[in-house]
Backbone and ligand atoms as CSV (ligand in chain L), in Angstrom:
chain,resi,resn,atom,element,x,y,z
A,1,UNK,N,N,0.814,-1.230,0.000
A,1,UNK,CA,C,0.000,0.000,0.000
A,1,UNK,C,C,0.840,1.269,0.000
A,2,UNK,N,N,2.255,1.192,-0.838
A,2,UNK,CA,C,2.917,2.183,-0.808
A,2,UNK,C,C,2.475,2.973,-1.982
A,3,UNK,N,N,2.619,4.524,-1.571
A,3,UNK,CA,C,2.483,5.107,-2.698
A,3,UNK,C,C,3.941,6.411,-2.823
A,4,UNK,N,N,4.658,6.532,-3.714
A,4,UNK,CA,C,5.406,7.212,-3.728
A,4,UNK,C,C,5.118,8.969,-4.037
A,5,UNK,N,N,5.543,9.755,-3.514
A,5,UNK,CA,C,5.504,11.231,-3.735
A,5,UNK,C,C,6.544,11.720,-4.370
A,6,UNK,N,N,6.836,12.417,-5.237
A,6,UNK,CA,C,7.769,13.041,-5.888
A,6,UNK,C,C,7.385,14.795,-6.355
A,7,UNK,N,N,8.478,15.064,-5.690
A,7,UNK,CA,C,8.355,16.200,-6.460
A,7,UNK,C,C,9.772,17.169,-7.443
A,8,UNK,N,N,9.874,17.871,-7.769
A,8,UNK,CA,C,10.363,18.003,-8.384
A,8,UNK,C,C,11.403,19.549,-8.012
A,9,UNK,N,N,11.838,20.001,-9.868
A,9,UNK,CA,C,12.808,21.512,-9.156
A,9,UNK,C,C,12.056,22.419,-8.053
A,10,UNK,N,N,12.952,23.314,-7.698
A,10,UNK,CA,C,12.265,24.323,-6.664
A,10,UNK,C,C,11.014,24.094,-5.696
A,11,UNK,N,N,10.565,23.050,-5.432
A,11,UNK,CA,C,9.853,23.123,-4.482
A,11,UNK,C,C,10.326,22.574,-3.314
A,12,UNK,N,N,11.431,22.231,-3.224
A,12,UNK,CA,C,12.355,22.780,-2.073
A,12,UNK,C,C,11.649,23.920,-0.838
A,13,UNK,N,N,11.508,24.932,-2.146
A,13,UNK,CA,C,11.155,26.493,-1.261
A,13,UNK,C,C,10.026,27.394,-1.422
A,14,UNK,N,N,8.825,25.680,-1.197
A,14,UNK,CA,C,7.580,25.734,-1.056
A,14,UNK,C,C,7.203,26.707,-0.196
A,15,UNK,N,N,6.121,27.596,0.407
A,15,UNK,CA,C,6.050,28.619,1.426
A,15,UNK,C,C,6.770,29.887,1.383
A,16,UNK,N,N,7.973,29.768,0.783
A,16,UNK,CA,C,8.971,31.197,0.051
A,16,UNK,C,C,8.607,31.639,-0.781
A,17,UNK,N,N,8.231,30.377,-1.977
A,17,UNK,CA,C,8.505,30.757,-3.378
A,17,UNK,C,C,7.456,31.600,-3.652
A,18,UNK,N,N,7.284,32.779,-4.155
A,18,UNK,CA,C,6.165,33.190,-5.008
A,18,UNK,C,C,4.829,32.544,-4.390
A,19,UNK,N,N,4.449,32.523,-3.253
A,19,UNK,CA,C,3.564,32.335,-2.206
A,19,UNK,C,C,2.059,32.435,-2.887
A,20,UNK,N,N,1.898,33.602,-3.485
A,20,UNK,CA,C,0.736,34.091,-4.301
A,20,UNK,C,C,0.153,33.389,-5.263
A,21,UNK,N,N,1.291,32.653,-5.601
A,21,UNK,CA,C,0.907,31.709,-6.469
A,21,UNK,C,C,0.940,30.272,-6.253
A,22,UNK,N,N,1.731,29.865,-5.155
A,22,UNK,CA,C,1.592,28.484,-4.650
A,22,UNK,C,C,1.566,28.683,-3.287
A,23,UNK,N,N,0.688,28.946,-2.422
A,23,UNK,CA,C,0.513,29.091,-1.159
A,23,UNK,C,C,1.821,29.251,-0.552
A,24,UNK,N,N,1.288,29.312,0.985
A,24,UNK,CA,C,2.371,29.424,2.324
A,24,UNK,C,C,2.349,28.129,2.736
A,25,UNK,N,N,2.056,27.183,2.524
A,25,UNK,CA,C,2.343,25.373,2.928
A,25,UNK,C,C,3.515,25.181,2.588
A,26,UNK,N,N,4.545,24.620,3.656
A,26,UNK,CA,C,5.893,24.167,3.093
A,26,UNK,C,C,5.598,22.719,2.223
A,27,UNK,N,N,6.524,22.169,1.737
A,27,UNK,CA,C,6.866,20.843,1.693
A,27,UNK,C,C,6.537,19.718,2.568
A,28,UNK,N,N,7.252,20.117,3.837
A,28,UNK,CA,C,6.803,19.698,5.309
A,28,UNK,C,C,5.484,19.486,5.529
A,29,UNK,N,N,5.142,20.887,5.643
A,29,UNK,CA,C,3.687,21.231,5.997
A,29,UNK,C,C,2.540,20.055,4.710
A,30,UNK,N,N,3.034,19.387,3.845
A,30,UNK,CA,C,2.215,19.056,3.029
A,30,UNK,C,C,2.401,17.511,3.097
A,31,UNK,N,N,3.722,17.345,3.274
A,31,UNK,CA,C,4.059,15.882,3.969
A,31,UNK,C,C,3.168,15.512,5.465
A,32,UNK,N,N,3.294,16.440,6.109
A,32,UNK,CA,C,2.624,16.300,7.392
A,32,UNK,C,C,0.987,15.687,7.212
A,33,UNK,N,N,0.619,16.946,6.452
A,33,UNK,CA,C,-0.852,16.685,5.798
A,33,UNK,C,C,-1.219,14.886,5.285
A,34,UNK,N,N,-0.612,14.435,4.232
A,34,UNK,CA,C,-0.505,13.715,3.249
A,34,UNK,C,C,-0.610,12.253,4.299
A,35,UNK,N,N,0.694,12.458,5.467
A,35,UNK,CA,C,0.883,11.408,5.916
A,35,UNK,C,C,-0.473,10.796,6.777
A,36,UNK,N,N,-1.139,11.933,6.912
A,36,UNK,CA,C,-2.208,12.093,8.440
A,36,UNK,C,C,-3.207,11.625,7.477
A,37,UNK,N,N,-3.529,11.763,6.196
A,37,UNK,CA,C,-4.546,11.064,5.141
A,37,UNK,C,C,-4.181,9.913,5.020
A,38,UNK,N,N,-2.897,9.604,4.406
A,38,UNK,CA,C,-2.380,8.096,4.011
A,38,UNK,C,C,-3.017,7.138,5.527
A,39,UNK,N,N,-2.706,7.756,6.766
A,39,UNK,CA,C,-2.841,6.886,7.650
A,39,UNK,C,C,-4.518,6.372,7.865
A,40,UNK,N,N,-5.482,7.265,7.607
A,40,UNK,CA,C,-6.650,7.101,7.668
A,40,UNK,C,C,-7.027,6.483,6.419
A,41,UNK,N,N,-6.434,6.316,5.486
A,41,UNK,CA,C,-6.683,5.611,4.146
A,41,UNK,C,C,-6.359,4.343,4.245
A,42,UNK,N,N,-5.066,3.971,5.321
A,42,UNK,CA,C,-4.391,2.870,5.318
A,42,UNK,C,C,-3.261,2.907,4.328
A,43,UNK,N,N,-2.522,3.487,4.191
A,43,UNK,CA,C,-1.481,3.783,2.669
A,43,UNK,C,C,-0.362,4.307,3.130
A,44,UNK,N,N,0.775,4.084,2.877
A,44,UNK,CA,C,1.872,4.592,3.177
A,44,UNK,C,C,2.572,5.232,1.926
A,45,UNK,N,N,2.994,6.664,2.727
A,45,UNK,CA,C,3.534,7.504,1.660
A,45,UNK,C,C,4.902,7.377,1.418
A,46,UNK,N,N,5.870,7.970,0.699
A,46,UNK,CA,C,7.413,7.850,0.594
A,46,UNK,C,C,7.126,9.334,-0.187
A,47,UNK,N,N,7.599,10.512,0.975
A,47,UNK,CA,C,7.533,11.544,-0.089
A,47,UNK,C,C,8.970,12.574,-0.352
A,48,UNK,N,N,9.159,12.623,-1.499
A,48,UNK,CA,C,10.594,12.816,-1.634
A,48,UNK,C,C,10.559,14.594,-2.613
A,49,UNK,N,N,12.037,14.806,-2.252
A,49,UNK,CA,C,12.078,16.047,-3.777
A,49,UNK,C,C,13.423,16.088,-4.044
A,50,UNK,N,N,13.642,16.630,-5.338
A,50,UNK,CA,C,14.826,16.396,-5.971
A,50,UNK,C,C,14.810,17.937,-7.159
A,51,UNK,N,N,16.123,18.977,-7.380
A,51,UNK,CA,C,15.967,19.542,-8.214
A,51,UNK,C,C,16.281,18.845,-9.409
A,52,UNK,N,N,16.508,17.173,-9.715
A,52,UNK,CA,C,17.328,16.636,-10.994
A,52,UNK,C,C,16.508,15.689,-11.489
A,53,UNK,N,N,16.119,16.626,-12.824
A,53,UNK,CA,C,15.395,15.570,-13.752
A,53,UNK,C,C,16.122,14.006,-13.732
A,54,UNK,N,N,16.717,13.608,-13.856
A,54,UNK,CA,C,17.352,12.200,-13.945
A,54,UNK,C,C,16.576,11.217,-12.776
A,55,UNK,N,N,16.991,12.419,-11.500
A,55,UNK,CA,C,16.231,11.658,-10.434
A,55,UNK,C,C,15.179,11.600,-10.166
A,56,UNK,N,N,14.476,12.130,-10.545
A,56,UNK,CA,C,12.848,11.777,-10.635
A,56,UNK,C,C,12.616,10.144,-11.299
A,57,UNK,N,N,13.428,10.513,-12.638
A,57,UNK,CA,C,13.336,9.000,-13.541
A,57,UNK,C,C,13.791,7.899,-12.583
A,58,UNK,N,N,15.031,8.145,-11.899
A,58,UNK,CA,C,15.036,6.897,-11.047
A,58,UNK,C,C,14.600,5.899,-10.137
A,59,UNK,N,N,13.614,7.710,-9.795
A,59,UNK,CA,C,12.700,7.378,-8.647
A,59,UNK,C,C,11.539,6.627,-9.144
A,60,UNK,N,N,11.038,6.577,-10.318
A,60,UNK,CA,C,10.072,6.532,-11.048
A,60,UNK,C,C,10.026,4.953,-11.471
A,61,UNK,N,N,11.333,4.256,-11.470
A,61,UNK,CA,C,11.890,3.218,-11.798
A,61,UNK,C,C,11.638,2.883,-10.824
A,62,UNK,N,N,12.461,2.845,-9.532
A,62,UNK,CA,C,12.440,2.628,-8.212
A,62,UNK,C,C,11.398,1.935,-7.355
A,63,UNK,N,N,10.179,3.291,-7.995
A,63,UNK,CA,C,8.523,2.696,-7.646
A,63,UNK,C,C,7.788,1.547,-8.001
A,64,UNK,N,N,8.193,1.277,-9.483
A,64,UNK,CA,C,7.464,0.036,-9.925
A,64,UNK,C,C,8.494,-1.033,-9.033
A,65,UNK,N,N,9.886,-1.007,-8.938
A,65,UNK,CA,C,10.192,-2.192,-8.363
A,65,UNK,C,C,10.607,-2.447,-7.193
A,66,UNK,N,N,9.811,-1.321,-6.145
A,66,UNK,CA,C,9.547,-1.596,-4.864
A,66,UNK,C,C,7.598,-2.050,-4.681
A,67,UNK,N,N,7.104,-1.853,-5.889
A,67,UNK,CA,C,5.834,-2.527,-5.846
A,67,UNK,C,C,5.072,-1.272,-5.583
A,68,UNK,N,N,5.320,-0.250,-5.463
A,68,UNK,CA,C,4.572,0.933,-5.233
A,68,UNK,C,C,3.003,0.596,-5.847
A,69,UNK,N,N,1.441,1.169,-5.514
A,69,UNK,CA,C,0.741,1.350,-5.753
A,69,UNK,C,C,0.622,2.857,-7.064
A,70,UNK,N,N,1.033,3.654,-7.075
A,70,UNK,CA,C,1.221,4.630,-7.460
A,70,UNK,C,C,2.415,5.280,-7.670
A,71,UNK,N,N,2.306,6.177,-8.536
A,71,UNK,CA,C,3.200,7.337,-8.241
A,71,UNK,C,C,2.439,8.831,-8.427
A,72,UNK,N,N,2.331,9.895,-7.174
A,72,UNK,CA,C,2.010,10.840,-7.383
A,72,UNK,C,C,2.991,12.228,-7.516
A,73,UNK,N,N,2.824,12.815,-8.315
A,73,UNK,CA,C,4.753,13.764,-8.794
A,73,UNK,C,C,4.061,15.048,-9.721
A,74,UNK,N,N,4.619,15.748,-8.860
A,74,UNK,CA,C,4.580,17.550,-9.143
A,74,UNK,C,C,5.531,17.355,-10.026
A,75,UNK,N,N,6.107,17.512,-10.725
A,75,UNK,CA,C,7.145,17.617,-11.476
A,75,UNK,C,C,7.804,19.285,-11.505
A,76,UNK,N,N,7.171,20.154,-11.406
A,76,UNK,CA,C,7.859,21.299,-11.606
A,76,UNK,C,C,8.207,21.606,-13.245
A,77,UNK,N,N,8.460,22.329,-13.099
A,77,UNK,CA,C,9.028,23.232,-14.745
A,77,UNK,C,C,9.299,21.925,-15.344
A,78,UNK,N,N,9.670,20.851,-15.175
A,78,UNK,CA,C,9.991,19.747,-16.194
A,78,UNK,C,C,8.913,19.009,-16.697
A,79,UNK,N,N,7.695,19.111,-15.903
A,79,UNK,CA,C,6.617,19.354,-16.752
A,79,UNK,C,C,6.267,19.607,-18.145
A,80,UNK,N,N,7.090,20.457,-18.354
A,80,UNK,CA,C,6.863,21.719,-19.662
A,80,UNK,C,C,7.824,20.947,-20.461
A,81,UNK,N,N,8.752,20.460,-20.441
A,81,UNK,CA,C,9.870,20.325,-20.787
A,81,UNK,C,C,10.164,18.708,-21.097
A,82,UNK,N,N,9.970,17.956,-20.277
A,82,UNK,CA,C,10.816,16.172,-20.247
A,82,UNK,C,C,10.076,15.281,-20.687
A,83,UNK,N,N,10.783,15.102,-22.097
A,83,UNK,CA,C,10.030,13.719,-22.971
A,83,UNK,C,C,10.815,12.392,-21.968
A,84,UNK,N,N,11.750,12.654,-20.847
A,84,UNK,CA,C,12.553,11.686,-20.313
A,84,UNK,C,C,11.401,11.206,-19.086
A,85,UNK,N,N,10.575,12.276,-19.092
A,85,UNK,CA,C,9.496,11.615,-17.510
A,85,UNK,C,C,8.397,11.261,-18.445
A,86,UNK,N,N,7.805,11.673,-19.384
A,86,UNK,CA,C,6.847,11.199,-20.614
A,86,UNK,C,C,7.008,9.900,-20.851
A,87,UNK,N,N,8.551,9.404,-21.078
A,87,UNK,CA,C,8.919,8.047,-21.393
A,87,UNK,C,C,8.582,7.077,-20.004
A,88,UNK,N,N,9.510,7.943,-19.218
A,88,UNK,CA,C,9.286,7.030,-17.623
A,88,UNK,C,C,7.675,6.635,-17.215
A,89,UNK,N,N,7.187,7.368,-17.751
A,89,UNK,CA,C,5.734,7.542,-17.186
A,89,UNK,C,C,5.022,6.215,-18.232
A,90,UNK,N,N,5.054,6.211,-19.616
A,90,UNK,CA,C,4.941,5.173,-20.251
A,90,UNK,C,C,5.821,3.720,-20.034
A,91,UNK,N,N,7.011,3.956,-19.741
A,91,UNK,CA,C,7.731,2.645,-19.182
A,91,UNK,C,C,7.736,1.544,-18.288
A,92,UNK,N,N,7.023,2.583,-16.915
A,92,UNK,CA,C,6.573,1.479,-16.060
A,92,UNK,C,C,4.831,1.504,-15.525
A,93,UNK,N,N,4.878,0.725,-15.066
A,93,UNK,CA,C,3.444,-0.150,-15.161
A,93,UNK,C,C,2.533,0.910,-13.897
A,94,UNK,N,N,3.294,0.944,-13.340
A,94,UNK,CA,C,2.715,1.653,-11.798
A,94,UNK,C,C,1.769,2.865,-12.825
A,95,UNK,N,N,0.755,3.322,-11.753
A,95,UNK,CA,C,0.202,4.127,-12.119
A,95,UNK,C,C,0.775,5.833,-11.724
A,96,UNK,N,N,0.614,6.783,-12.976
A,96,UNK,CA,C,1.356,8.099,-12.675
A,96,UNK,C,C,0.155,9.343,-12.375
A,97,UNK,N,N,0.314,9.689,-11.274
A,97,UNK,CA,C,-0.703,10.942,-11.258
A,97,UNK,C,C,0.167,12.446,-10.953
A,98,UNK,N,N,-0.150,13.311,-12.078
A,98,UNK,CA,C,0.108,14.163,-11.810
A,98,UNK,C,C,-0.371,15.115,-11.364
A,99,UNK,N,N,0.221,15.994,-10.255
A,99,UNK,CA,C,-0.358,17.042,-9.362
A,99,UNK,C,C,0.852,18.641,-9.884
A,100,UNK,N,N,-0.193,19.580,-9.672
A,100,UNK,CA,C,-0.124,21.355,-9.863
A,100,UNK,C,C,-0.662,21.632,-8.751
A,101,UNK,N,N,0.243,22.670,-8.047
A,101,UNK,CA,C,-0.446,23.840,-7.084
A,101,UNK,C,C,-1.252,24.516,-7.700
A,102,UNK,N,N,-0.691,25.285,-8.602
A,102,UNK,CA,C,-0.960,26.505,-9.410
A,102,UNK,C,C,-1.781,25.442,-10.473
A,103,UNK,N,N,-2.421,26.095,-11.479
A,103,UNK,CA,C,-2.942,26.016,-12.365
A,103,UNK,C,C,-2.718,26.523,-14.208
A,104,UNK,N,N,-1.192,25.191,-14.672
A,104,UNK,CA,C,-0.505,25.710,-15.530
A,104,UNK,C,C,-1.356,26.501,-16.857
A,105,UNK,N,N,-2.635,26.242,-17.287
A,105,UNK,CA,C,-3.580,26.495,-18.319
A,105,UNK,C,C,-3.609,27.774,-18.019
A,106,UNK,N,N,-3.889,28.481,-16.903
A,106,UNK,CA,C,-4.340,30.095,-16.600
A,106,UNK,C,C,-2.957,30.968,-16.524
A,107,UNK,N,N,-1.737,30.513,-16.623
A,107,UNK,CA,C,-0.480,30.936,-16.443
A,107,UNK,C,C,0.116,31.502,-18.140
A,108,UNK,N,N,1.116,31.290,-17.976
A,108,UNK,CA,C,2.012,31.486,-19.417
A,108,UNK,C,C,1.881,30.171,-20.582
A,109,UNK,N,N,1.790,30.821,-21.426
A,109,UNK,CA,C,2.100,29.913,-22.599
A,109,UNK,C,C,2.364,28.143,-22.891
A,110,UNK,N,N,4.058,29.058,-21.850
A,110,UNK,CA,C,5.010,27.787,-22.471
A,110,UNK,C,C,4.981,26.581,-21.041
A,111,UNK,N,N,3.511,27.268,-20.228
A,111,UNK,CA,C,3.265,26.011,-19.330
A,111,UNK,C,C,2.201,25.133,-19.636
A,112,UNK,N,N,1.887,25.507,-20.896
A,112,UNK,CA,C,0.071,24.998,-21.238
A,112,UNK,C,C,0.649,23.748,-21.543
A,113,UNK,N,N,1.859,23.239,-22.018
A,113,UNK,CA,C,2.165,21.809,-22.476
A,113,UNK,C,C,2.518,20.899,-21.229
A,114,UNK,N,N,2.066,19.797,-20.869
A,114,UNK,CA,C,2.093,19.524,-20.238
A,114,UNK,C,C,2.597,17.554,-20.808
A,115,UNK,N,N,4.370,16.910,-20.949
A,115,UNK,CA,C,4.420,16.212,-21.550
A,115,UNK,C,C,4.255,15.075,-20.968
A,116,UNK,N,N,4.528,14.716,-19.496
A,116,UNK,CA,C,3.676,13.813,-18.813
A,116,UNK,C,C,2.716,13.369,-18.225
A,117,UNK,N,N,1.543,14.526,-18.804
A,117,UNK,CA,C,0.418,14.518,-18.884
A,117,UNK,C,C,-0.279,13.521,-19.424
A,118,UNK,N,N,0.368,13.369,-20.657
A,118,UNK,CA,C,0.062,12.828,-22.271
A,118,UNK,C,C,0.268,11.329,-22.017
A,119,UNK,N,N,0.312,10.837,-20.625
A,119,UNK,CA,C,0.668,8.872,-20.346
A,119,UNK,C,C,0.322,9.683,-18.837
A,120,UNK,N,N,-0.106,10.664,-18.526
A,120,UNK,CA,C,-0.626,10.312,-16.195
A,120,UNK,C,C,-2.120,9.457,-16.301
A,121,UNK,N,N,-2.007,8.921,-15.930
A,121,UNK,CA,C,-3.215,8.331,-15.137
A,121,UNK,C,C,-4.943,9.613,-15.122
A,122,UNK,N,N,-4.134,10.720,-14.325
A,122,UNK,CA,C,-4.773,11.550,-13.783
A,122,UNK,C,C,-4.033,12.539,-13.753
A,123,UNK,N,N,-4.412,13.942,-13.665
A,123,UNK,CA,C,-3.743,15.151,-14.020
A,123,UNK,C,C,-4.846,16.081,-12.818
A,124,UNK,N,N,-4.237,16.920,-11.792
A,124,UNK,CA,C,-4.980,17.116,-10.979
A,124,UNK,C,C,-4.142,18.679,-10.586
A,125,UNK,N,N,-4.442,19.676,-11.026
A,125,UNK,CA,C,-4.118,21.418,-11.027
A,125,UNK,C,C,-4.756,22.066,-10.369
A,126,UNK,N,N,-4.014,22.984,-10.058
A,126,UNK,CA,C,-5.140,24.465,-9.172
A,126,UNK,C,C,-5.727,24.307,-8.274
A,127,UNK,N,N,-5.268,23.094,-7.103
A,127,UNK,CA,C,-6.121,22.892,-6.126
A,127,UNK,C,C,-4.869,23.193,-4.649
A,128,UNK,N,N,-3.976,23.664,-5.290
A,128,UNK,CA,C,-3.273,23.703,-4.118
A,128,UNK,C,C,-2.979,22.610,-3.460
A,129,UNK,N,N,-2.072,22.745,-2.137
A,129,UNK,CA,C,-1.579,21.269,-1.360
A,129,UNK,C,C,-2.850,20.309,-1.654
A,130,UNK,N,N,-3.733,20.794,-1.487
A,130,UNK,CA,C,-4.665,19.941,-1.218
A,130,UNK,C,C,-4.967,19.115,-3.019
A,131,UNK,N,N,-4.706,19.423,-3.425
A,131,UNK,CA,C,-4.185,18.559,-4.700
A,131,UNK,C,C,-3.616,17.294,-4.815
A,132,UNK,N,N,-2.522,17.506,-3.774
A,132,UNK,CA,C,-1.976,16.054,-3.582
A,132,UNK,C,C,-2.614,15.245,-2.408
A,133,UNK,N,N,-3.717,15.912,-1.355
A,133,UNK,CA,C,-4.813,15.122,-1.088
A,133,UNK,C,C,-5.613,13.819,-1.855
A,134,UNK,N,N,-6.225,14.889,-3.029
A,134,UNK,CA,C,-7.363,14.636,-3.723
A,134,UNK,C,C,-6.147,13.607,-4.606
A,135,UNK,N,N,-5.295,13.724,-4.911
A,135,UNK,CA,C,-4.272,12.167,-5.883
A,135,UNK,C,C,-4.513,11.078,-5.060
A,136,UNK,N,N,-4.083,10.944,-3.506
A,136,UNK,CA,C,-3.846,10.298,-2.799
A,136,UNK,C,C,-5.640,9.178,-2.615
A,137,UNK,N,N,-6.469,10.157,-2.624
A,137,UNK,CA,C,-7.987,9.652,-1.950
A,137,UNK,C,C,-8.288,8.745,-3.497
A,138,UNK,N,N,-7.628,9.430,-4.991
A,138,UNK,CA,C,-8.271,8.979,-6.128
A,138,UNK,C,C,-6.944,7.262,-6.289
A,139,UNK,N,N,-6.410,7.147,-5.192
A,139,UNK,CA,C,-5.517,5.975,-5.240
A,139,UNK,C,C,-6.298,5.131,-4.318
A,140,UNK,N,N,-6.904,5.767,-2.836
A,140,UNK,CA,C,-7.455,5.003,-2.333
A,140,UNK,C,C,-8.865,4.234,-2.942
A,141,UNK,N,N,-9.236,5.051,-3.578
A,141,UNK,CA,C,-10.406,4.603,-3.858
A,141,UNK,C,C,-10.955,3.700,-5.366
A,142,UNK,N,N,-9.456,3.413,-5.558
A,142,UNK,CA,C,-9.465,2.328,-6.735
A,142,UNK,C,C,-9.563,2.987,-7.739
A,143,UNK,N,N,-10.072,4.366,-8.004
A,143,UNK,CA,C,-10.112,4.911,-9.276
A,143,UNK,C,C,-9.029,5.128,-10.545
A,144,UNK,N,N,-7.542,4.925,-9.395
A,144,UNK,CA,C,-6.160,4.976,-10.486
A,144,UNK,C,C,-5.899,3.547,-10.019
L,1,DQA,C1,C,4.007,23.756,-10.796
L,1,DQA,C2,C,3.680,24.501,-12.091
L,1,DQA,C3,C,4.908,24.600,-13.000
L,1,DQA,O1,O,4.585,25.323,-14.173
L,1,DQA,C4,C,6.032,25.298,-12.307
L,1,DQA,O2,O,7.188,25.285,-13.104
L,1,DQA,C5,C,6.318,24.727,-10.958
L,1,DQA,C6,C,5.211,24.358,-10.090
L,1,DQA,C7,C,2.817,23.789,-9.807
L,1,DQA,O3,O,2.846,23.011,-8.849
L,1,DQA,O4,O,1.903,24.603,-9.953
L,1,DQA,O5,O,7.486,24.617,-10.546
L,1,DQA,O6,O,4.269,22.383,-11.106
């Protein structure tokens, strides 16, 4: 009943960053959250961050062959960008849900593409921390 968390560049400095646009919830503060759901769900989280595209992929690897139930992953700006998590995301079997604080469609341009979108499971934006709630409940509940 593991489900892995990933996230991606700069959210490291969740609660700092540009606040206005991705709340005052740290990282922490969202792990804290996540874990206190997983436990009432029965699910155990593994929630991680990394600024290096590579390591996401590893992690991504990692998941299917620790048996993970899921993978739920902010990706950050590589989003926009990585046919290498597009591939990962098609490569292994586990299921991929992707989560947005913000809401890349109402933003700039060159965030409307979204390339591991195009193989997630589920694609889940603009809901803030509570975004990676609503991934977590759509794992419990058999829907991914
Ligand atoms: C983000 C949206 C991306 O466009 C941006 O590069 C991020 C955060 C979000 O959670 O809203 O780093 O993934």
């Amino acid at each position: 009943n593991l489900v892995y968390v990933l996230n991606g560049p700069n959210l490291n400095l969740l609660g700092l960053r540009e606040p206005e646009i991705y709340g005052s919830d740290t990282l922490d503060d969202i792990a804290g959250m996540l874990d206190d759901r997983a436990r009432e769900l029965g699910l155990e989280i593994d929630m991680r961050q990394t600024n290096h595209e590579g390591v996401l992929v590893d992690w991504m690897h990692e998941a299917q062959a620790e048996g993970a139930r899921a993978v739920i992953i902010n990706p950050g700006a590589y989003t926009h960008t990585s046919i290498a998590l597009l591939d990962a995301t098609k490569a292994i079997r586990t299921p991929v849900i992707e989560v947005h604080l913000s809401d890349p469609l109402q933003r700039e341009q060159f965030r409307h593409i979204s390339y591991i979108g195009m193989a997630a499971a589920k694609s889940i934006t603009g809901q803030g921390a509570k975004g990676y709630v609503v991934a977590l409940e759509a794992v419990a509940s058999g829907e991914i």
